[in-house]
Wavefront OBJ file of the C-alpha trace (Angstrom):
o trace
v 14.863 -12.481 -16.263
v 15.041 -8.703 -17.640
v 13.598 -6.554 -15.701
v 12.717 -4.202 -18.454
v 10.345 -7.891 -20.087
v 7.029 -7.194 -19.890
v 4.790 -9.485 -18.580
v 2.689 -9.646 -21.499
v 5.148 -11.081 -23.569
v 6.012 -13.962 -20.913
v 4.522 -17.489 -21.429
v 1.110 -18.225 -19.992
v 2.068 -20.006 -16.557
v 4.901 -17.090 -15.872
v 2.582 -14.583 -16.472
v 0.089 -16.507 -13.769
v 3.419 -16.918 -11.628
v 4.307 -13.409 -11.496
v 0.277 -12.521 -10.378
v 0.993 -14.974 -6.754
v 4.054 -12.576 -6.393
v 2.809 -9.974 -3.604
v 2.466 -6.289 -5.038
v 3.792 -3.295 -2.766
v -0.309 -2.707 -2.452
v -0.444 -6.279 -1.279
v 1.997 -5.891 1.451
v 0.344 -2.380 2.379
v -2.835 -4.123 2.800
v -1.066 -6.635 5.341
v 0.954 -4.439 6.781
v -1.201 -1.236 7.681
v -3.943 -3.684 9.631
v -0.657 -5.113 11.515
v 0.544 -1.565 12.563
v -2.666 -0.616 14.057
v -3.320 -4.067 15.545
v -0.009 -3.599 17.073
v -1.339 0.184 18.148
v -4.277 -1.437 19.502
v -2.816 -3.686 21.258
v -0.236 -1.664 23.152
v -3.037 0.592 24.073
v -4.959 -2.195 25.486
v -2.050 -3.275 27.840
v -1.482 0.240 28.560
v -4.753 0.979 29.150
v -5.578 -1.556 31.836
v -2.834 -0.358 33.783
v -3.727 3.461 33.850
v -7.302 3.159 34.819
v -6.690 0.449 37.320
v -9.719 -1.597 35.176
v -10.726 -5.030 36.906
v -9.434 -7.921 35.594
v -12.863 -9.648 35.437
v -14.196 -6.964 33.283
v -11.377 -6.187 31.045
v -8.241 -8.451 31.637
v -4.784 -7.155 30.396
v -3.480 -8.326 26.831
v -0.714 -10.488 28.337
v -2.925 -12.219 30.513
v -5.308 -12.951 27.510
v -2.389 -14.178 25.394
v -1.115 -16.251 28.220
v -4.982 -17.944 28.581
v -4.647 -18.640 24.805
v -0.731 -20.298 25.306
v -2.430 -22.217 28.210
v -5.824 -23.596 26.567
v -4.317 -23.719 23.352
v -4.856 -27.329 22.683
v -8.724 -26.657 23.584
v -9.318 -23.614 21.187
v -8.038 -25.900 18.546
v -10.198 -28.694 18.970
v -13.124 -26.351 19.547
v -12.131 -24.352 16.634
v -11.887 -26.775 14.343
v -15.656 -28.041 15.301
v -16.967 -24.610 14.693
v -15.159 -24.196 11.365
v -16.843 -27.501 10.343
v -20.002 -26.173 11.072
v -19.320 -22.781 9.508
v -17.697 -24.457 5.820
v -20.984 -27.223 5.754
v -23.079 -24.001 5.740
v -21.419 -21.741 3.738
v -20.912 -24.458 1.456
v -24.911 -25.192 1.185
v -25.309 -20.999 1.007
v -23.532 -21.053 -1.810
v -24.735 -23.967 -3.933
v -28.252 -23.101 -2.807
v -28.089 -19.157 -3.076
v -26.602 -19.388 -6.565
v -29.136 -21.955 -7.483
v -32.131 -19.600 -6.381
v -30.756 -16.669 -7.917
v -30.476 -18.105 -11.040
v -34.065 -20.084 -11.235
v -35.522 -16.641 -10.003
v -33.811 -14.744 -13.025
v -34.365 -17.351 -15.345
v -38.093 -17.741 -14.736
v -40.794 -14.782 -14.625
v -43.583 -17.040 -12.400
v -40.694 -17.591 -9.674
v -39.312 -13.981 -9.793
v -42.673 -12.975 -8.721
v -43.787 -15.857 -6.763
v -40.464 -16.152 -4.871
v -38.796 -12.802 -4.713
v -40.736 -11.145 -2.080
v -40.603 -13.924 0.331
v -36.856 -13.653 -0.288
v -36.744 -9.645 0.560
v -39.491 -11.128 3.779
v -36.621 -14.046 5.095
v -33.839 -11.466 4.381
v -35.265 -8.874 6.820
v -36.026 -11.567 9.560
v -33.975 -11.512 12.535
v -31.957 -15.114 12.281
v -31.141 -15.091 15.494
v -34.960 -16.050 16.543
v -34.721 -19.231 15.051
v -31.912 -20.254 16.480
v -33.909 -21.865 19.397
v -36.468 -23.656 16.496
v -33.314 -25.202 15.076
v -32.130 -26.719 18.047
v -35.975 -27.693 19.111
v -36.347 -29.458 15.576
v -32.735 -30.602 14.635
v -31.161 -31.114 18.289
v -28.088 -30.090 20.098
v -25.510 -31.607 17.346
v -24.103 -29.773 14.485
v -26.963 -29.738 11.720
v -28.665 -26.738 13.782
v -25.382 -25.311 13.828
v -24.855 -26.201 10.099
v -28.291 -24.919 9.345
v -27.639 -21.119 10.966
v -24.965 -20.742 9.216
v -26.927 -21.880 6.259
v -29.890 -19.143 7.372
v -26.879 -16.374 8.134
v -25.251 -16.718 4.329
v -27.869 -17.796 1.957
v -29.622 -14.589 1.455
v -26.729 -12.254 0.810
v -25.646 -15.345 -1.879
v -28.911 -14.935 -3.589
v -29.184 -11.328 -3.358
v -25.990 -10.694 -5.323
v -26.816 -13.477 -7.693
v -30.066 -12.073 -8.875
v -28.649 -8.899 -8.717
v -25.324 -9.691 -10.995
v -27.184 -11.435 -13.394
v -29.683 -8.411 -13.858
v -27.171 -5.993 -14.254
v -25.678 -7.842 -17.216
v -25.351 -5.608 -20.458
v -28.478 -5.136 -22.505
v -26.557 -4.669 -25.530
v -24.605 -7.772 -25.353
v -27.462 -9.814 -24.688
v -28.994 -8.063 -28.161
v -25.599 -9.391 -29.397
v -25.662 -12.534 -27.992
v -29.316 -13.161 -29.864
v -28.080 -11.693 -32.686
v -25.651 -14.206 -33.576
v -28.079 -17.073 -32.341
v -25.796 -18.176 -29.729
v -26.670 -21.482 -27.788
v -28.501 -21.018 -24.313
v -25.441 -22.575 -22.954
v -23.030 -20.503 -24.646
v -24.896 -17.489 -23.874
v -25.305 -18.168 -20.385
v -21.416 -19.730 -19.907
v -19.712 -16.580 -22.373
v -22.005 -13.524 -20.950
v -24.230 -14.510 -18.175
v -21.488 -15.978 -15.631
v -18.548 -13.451 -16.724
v -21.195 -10.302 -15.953
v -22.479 -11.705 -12.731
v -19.216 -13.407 -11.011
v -17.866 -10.170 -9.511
v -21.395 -9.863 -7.982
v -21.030 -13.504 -6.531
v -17.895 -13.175 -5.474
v -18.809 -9.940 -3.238
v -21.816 -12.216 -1.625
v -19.787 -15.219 -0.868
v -17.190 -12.636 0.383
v -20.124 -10.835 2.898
v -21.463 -14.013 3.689
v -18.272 -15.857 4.841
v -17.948 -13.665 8.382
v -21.966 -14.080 8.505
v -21.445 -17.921 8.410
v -18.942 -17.970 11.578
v -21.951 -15.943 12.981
v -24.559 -18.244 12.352
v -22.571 -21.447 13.688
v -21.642 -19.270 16.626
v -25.115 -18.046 17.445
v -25.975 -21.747 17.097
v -23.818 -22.883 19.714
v -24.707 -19.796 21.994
v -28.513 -21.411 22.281
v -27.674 -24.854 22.303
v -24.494 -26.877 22.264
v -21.773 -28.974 24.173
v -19.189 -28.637 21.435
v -16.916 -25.074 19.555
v -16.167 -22.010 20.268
v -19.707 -20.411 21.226
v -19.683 -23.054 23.870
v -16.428 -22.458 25.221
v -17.585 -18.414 25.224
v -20.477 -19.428 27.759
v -18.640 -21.703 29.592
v -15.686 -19.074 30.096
v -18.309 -16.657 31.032
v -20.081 -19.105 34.072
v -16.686 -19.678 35.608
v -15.711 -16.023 35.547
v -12.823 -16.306 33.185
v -12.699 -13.316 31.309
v -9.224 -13.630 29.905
v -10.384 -17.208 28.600
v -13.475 -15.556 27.414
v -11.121 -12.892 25.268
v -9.064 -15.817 24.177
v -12.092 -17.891 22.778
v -12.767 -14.391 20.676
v -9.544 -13.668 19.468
v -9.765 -17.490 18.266
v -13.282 -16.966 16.344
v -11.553 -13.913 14.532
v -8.848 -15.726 13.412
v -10.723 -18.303 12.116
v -13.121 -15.716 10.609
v -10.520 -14.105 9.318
v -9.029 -17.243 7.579
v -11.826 -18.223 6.349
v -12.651 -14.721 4.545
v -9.023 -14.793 3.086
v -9.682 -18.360 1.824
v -12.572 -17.354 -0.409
v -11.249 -13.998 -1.432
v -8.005 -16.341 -3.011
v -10.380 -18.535 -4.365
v -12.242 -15.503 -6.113
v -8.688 -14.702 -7.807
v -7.785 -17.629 -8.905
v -11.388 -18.382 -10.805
v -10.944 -14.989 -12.427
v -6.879 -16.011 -13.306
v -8.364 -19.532 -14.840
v -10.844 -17.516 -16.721
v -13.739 -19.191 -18.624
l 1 2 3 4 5 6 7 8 9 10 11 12 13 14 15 16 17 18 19 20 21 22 23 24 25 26 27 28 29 30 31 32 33 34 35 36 37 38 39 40 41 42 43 44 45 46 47 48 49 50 51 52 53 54 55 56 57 58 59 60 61 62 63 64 65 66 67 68 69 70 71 72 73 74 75 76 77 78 79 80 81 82 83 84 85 86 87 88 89 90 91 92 93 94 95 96 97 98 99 100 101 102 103 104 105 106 107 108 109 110 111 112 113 114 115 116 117 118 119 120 121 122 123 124 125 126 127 128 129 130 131 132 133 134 135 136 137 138 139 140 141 142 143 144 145 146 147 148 149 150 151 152 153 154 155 156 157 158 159 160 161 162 163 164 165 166 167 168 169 170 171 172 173 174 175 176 177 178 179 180 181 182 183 184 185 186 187 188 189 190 191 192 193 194 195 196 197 198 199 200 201 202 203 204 205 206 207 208 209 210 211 212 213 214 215 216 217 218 219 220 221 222 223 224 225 226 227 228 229 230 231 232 233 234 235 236 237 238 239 240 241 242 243 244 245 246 247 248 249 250 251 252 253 254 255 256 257 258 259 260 261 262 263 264 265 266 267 268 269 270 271
């Protein structure tokens, strides 16, 4: 291929190709968080040494990483129970927060019946029902399911209601102008104005998620990776405890890159 061929003037699907090929800003966003992980870590190791710091209260980085080579076959089972947990609930969170948003824009009597109690629920510590959700839905995973639910839904709605209110008067004159379908109107303007706004809540309400389902199994569970945090912490492992968390950011992590990809590749597709 030239190099001097614009993309522009390439074929739809190389054009799309050529967006999955990482930019020099896309490596610099992977590799500056390496470099100071890296820092970070070195300093850690260091760190221990120089202050003579207990191993029960801060355990060196080696001797975390070798806990996480040694239990590795745990983490992943337990990790893979909490990331059930944490997907079921975002999942719900997102069908259900864009839902509400949009019934709460689209009709005056809920905006005011249901919008304050939303603003109410958003301000409420989640973390205090955690022990109602085990009391009423048991030790399995639909408490855990359901905190992560409590955790993401709000931020969901929040953005919803607020991308959808921030679309362009003038285009909506437009819109009614030409007598455009409901559908039409909502599909062509509606969704275009208020995905970025969607996107952003599903984005701050991925890492909430992993918090909810954690929190969940902090309270009450026999199963993931809150468990394994409180059962590291009874026996006194500390470096097991660190692994567990290094575990629960890597999944958080994951998960937060997952919907950020699926946020480009809606916006690629187009409407």
């Amino acid at each position: 291929m030239n190099a001097h061929v614009q993309p522009t003037t390439l074929p739809t699907a190389e054009r799309r190709a050529l967006r999955l090929l990482p930019s020099g800003e896309t490596w610099r966003r992977v590799i500056d968080p390496a470099v100071l992980c890296l820092l970070l870590a070195l300093l850690w190791e260091r760190a221990v040494d120089m202050f003579g710091i207990k191993p029960y209260l801060l355990p060196p980085l080696s001797k975390v990483l070798e806990s996480l080579w040694t239990h590795r076959a745990a983490l992943v089972v337990q990790s893979w129970v909490t990331t059930q947990e944490v997907l079921a609930g975002f999942a719900m969170a997102v069908i259900g927060g864009i839902a509400l948003g949009l019934a709460i824009h689209a009709m005056p009597l809920l905006r005011r019946a249901l919008y304050p109690l939303v603003v109410v629920f958003q301000g409420l510590p989640k973390i205090a029902l955690a022990p109602l959700m085990v009391i009423w839905f048991g030790y399995g995973a639909a408490s855990k399911i359901l905190m992560a639910f409590l955790f993401a839904f709000f931020p969901v709605v929040i953005a919803t209601m607020g991308g959808l209110a921030g679309t362009p008067a003038h285009l909506i004159e437009h819109f009614k102008a030409i007598r455009a379908p409901a559908w039409t109107t909502f599909r062509r303007l509606y969704v275009p104005a208020a995905l970025p706004s969607i996107m952003d809540g599903c984005r701050s309400a991925m890492p909430l998620a992993v918090i909810g389902a954690i929190v969940g199994e902090f309270v009450g569970s026999d199963s993931g990776l809150g468990h394994l945090i409180l059962e590291a912490n009874a026996n006194g492992r500390t470096d097991y405890l660190f692994a567990a968390l290094i575990v629960v950011s890597a999944v958080a992590g994951l998960l937060y890159l997952l919907v950020e990809l699926a946020a480009k590749r809606i916006w690629w597709r187009g409407f």
